[in-house]
N, C-alpha and C positions, 0 to 999 in steps of 0.2 A: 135791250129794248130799242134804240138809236136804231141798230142794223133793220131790226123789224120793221119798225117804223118807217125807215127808209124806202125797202122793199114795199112795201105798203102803198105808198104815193105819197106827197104834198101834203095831205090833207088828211088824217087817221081820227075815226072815232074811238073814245077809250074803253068803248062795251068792245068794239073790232079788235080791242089790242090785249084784251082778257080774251079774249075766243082764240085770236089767234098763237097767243103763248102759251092758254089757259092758267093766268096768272090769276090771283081774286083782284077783281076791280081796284081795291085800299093798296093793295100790293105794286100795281100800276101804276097806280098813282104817285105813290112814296117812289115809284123807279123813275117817272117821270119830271122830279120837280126839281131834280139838279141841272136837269138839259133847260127847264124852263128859266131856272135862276140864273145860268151859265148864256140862257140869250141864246142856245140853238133853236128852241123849239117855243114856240107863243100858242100860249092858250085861247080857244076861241072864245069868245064870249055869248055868243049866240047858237042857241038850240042844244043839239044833246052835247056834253063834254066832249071836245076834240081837240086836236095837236094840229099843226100843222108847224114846218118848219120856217124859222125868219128869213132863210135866203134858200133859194136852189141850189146854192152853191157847196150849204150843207151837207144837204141829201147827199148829190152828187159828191163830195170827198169820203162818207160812209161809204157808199155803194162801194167806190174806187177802192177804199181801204177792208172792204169784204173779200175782193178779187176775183178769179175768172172760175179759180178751184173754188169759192165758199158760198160765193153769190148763188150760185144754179140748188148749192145741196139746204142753203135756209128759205129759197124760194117751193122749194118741193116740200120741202116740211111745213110751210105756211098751207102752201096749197091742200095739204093733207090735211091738213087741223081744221082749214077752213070748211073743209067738204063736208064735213060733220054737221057744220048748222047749216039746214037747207037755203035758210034767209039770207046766208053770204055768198052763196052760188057764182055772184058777178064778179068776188073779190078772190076768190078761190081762181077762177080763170083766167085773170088779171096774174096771176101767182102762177100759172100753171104752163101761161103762154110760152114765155120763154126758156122752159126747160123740156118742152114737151117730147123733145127725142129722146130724154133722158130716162124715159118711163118705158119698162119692157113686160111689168106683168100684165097678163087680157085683161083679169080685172079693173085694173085699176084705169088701161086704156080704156075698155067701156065706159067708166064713169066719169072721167074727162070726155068724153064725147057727149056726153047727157048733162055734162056744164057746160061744155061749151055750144052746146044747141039751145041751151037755154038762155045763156049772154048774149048770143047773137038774135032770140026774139027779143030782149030787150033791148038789147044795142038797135034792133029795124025800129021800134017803139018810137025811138027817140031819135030814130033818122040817121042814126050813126055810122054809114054804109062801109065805110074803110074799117070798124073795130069788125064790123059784122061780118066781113069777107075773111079777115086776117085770122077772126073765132071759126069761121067754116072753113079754112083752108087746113087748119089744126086737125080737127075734126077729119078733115078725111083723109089726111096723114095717117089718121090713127084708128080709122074704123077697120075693123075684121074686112078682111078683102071677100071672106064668103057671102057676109049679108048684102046682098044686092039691092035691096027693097035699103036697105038704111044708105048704101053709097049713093044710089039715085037721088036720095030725099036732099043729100047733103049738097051733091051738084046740082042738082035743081036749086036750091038754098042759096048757097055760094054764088051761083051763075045770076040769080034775081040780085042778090049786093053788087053784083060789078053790073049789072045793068041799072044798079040804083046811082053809084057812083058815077056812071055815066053823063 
């Protein structure tokens, strides 16, 4: 749950951490409360139930101790798990960024491409022109080279982010 979490970011809600294990919520919780007592991980007190970890420094020795072979194959299994709930779409993409050469069926590149077009309107939403470009550049790594009408849309996309970053 630590590595998930990790993977995850700083900050995990614990409805995010039963979707993405698909643990029951009481199950996360009971997994969660030795990292809390042990002082890795501090419960937030405000708003829905979430974790965040006491230092970066944490995360960062997980990650490290996941490694270069485990990290990419628990990142693509979050990202899968997460695609299931349409309402995690932004975390799913988050999960999916940096393993995205990893992924060779059409399917499943089509549907990283319809996440990650969708993280990138909210990433412009919110002004966020560097997530937005990095999601569209993903995106057209990975779209079907035949659909011309979707390549267009994405360089047209792409190219308004780096003229946002501008």
């Amino acid at each position: 749950l630590l590595e998930v979490t990790a993977c995850l970011g700083g900050r995990v809600e614990v409805s995010v951490l039963h979707d993405a294990t698909g643990l029951d919520p009481t199950v996360v919780e009971d997994r969660l409360a030795p990292a809390i007592d042990e002082g890795l991980l501090v419960s937030e007190p405000d708003g829905p139930p979430a974790v965040r970890f006491r230092h970066d420094r944490v995360q960062e020795a997980i990650l490290h101790r996941l490694g270069p072979e485990r990290e990419p194959a628990v990142r693509l299994n979050l990202a899968r798990r997460l695609c299931e709930r349409p309402a995690l779409f932004e975390v799913a993409a988050q999960q999916y960024l940096p393993v995205v050469d990893r992924v060779a069926d059409p399917d499943e590149r089509r549907r990283m491409v319809d996440v990650f077009r969708r993280a990138a309107r909210q990433a412009n939403l919110l002004s966020n022109q560097l997530l937005r470009e990095r999601l569209l550049s993903a995106a057209v790594r990975l779209a079907d080279r035949s659909e011309d009408t979707t390549l267009i849309e994405l360089h047209t996309e792409r190219h308004a982010a780096l003229y946002g970053l501008g």
